[in-house]
VMD Tcl script that builds the backbone (N, CA, C; Angstrom):
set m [mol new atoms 273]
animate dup $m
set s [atomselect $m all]
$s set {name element resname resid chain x y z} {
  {N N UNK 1 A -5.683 13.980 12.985}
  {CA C UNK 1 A -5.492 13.117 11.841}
  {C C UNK 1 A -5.222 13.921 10.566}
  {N N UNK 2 A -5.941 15.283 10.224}
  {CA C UNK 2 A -5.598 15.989 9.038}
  {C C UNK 2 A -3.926 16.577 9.239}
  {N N UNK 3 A -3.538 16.751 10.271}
  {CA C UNK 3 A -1.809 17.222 10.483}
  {C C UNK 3 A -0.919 15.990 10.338}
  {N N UNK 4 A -1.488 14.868 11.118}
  {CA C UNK 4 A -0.874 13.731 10.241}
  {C C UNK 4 A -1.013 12.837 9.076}
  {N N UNK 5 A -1.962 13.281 8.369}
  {CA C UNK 5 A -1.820 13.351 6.632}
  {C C UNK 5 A -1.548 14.492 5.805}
  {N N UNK 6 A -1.380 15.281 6.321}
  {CA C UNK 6 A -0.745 16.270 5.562}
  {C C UNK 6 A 1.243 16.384 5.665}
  {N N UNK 7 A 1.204 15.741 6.738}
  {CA C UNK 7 A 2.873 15.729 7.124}
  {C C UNK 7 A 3.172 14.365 6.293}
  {N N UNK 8 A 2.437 13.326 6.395}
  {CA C UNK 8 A 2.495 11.826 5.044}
  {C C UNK 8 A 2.767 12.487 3.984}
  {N N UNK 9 A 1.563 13.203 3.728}
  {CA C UNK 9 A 1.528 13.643 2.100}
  {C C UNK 9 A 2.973 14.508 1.386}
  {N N UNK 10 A 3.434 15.117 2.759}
  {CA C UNK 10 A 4.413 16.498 2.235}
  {C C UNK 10 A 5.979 15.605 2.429}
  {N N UNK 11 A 6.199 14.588 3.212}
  {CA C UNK 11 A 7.043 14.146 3.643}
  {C C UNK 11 A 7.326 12.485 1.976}
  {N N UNK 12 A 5.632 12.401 1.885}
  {CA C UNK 12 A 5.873 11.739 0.665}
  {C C UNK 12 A 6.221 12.534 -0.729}
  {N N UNK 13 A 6.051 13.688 -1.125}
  {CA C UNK 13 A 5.933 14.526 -2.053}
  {C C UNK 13 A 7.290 14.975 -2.269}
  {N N UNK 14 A 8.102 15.182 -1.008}
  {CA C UNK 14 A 9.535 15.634 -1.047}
  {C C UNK 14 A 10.183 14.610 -1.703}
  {N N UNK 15 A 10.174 13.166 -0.973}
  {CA C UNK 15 A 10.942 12.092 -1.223}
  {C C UNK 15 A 10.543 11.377 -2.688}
  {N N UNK 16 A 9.480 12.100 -3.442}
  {CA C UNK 16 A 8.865 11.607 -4.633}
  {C C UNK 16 A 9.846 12.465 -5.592}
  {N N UNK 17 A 9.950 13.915 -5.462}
  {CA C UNK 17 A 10.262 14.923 -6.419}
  {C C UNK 17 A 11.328 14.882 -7.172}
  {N N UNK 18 A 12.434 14.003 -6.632}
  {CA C UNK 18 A 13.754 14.042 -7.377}
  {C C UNK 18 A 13.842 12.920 -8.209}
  {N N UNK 19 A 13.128 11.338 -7.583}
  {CA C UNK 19 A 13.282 10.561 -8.472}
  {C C UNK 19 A 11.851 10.406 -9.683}
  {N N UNK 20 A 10.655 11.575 -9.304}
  {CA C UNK 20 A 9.755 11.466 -11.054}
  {C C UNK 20 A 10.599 12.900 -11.148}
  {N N UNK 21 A 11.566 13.475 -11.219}
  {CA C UNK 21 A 11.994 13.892 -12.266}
  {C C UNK 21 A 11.928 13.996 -13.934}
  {N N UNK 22 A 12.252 12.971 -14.372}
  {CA C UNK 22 A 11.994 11.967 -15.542}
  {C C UNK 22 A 10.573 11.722 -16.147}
  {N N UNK 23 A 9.789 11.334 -15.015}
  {CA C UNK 23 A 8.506 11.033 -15.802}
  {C C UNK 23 A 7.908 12.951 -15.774}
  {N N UNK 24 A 8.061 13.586 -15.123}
  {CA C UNK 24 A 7.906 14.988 -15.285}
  {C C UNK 24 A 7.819 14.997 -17.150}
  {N N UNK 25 A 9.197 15.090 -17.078}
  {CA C UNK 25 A 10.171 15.107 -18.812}
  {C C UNK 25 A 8.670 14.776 -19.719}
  {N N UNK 26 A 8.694 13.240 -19.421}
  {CA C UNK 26 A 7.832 12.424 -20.276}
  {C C UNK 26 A 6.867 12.742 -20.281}
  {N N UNK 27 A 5.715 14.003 -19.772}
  {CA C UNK 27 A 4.679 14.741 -19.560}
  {C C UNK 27 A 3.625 13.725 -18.944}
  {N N UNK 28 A 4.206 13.023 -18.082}
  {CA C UNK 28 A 3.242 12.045 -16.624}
  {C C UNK 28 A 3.756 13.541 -15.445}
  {N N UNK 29 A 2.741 13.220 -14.803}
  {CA C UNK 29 A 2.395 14.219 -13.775}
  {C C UNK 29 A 1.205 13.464 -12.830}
  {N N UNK 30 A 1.781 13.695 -12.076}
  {CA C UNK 30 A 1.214 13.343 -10.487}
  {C C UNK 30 A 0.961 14.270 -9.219}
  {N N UNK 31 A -0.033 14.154 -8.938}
  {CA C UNK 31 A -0.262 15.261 -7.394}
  {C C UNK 31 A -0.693 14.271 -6.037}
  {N N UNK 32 A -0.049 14.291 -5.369}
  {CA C UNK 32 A -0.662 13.504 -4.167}
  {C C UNK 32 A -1.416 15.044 -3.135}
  {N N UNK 33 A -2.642 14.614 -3.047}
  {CA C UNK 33 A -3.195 15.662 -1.984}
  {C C UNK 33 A -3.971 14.874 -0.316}
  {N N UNK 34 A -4.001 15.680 0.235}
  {CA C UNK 34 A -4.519 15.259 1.663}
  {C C UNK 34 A -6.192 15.519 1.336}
  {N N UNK 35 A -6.549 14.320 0.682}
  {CA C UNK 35 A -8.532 14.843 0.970}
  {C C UNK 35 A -8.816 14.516 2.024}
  {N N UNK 36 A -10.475 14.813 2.183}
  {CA C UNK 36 A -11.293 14.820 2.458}
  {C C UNK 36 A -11.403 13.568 3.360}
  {N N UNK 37 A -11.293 12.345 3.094}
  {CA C UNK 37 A -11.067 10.889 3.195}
  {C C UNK 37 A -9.825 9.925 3.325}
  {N N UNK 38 A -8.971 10.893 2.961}
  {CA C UNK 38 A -7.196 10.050 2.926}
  {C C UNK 38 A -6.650 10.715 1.797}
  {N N UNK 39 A -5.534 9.913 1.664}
  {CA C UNK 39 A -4.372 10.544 -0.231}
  {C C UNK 39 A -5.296 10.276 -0.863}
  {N N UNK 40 A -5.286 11.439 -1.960}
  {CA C UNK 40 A -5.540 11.229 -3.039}
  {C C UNK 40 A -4.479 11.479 -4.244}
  {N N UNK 41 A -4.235 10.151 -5.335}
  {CA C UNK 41 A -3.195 10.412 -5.978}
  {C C UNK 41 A -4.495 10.821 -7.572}
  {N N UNK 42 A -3.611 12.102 -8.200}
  {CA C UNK 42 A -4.404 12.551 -9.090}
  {C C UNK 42 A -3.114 11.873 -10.259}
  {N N UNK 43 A -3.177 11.725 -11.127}
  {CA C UNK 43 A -2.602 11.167 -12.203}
  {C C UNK 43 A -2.773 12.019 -13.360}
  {N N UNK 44 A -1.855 12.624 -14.157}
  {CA C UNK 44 A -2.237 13.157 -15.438}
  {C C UNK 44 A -1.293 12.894 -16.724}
  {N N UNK 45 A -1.627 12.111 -17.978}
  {CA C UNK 45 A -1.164 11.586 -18.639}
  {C C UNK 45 A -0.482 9.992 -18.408}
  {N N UNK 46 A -1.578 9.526 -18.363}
  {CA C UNK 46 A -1.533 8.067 -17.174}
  {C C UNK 46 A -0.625 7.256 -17.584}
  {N N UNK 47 A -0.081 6.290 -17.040}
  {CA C UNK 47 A 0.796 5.688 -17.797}
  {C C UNK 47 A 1.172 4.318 -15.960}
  {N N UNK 48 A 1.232 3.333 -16.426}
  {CA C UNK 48 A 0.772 2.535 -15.396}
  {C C UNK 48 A 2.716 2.537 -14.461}
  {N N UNK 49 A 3.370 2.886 -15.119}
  {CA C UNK 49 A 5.023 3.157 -14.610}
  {C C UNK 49 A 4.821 4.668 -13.377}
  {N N UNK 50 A 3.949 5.357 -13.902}
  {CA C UNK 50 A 4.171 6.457 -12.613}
  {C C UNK 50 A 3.000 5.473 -11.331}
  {N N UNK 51 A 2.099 5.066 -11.547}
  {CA C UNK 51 A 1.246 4.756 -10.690}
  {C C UNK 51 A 2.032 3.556 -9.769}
  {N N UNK 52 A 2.954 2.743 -10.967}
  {CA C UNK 52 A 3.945 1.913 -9.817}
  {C C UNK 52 A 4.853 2.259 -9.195}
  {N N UNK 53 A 5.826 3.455 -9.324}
  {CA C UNK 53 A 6.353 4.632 -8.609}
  {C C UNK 53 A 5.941 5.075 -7.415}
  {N N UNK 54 A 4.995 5.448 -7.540}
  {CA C UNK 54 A 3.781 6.061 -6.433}
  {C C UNK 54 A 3.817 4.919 -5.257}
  {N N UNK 55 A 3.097 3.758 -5.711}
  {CA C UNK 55 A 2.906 2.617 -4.483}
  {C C UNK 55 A 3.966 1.733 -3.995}
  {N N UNK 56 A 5.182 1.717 -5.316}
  {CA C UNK 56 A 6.477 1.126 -4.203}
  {C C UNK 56 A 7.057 2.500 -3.521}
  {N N UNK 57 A 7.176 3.889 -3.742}
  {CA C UNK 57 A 7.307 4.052 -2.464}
  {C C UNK 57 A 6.815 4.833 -1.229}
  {N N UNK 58 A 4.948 4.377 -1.657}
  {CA C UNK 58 A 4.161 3.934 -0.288}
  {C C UNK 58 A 4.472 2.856 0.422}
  {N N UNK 59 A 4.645 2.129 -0.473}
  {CA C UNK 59 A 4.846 0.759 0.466}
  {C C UNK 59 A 6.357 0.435 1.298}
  {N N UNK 60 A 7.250 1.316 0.961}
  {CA C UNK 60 A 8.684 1.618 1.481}
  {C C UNK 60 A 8.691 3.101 2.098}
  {N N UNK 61 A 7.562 3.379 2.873}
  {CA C UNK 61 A 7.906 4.782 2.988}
  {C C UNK 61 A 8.687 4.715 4.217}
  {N N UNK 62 A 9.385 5.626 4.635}
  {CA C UNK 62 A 10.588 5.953 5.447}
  {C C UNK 62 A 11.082 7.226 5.561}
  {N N UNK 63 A 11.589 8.201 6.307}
  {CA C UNK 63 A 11.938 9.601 6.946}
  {C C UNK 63 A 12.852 9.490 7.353}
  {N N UNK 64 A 13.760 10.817 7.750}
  {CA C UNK 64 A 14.771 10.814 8.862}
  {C C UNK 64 A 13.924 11.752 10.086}
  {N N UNK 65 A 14.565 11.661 10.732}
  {CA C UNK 65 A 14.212 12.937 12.204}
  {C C UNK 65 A 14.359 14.777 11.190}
  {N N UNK 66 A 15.505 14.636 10.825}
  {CA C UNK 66 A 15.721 15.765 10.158}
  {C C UNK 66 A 14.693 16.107 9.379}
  {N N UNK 67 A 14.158 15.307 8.537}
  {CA C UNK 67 A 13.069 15.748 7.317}
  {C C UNK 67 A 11.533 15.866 7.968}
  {N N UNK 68 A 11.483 15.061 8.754}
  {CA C UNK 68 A 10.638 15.337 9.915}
  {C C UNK 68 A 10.244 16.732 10.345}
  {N N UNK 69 A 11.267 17.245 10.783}
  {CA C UNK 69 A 11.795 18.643 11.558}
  {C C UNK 69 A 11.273 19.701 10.158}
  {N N UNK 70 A 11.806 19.380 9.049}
  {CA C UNK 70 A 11.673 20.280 8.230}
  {C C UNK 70 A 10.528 20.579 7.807}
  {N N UNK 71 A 9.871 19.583 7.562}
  {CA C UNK 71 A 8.451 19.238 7.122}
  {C C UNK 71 A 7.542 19.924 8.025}
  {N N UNK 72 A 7.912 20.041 9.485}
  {CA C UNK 72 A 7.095 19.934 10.497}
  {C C UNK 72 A 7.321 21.223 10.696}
  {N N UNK 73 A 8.241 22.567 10.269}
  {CA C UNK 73 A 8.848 23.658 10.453}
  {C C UNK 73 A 7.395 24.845 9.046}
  {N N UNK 74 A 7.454 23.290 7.697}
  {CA C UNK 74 A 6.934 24.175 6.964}
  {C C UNK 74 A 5.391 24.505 7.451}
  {N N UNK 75 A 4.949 22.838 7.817}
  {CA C UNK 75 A 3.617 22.799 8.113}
  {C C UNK 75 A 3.350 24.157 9.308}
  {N N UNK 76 A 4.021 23.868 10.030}
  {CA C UNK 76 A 3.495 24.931 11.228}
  {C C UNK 76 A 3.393 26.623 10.630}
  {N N UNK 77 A 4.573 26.643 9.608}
  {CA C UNK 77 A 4.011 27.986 9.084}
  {C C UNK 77 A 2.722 28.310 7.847}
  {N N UNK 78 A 3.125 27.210 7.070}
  {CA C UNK 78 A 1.744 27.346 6.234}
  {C C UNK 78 A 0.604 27.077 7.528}
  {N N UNK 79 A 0.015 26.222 8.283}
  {CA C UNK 79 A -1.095 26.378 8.796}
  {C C UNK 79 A -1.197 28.357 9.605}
  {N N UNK 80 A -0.087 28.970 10.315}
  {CA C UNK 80 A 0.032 29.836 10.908}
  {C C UNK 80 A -0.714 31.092 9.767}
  {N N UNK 81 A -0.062 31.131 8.545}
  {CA C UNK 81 A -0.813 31.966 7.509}
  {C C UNK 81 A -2.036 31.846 6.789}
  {N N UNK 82 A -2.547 30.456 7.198}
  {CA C UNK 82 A -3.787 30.512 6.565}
  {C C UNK 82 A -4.835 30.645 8.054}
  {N N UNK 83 A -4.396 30.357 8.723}
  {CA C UNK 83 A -5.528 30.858 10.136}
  {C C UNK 83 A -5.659 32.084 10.157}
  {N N UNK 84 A -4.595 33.171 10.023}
  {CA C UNK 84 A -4.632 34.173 10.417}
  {C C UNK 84 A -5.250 35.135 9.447}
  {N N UNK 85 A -6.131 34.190 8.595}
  {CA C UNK 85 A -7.368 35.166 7.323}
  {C C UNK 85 A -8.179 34.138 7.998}
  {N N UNK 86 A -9.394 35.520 8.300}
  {CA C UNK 86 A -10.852 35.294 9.153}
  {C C UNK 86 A -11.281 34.558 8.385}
  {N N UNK 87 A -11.482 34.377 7.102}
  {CA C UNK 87 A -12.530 33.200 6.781}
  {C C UNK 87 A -12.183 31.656 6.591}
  {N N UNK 88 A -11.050 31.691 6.838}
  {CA C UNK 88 A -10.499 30.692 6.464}
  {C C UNK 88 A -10.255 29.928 8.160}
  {N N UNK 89 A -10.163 30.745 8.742}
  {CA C UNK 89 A -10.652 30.233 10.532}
  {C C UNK 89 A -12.028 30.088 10.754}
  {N N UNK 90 A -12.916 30.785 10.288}
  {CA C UNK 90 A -14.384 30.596 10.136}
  {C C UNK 90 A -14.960 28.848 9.927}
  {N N UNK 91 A -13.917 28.446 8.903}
  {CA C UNK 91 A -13.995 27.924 8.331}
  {C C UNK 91 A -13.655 25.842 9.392}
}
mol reanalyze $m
mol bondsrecalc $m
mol representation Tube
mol addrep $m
């Protein structure tokens, strides 16, 4: 379940990045992370237009196979470099 919220989260984060472009500009800033419990969307400089951004497109989320692949290319190497420090496998 944490590999398939982290592939949500990264697969949502890609498809987020080009269209808050803009609210970037406007100093709204958003982080979606994989906690502990599910997404967590962190919000900074709140403004109720990025938070409706965010949930229409949760609620339209959608992939190709390709972005899939890519996503699934990065994940396997970021997890590969963080195992391979002992404490973090300890862990």
């Amino acid at each position: 379940s944490v590999v398939l919220l982290d592939t949500f989260v990264s697969i949502l984060s890609l498809k987020l990045s080009e269209p808050a472009y803009g609210a970037s500009i406007a100093k709204l800033e958003y982080k979606l992370v994989a906690g502990e419990h599910g997404l967590v969307i962190r919000v900074k400089g709140f403004n109720h237009k990025i938070l409706q951004f965010i949930i229409d497109h949760l609620s339209d989320f959608s992939f190709t196979p390709a972005v899939f692949e890519m996503i699934k290319e990065e994940l396997k190497k970021t997890y590969f470099h963080m195992l391979i420090k002992s404490q973090v496998l300890a862990k």
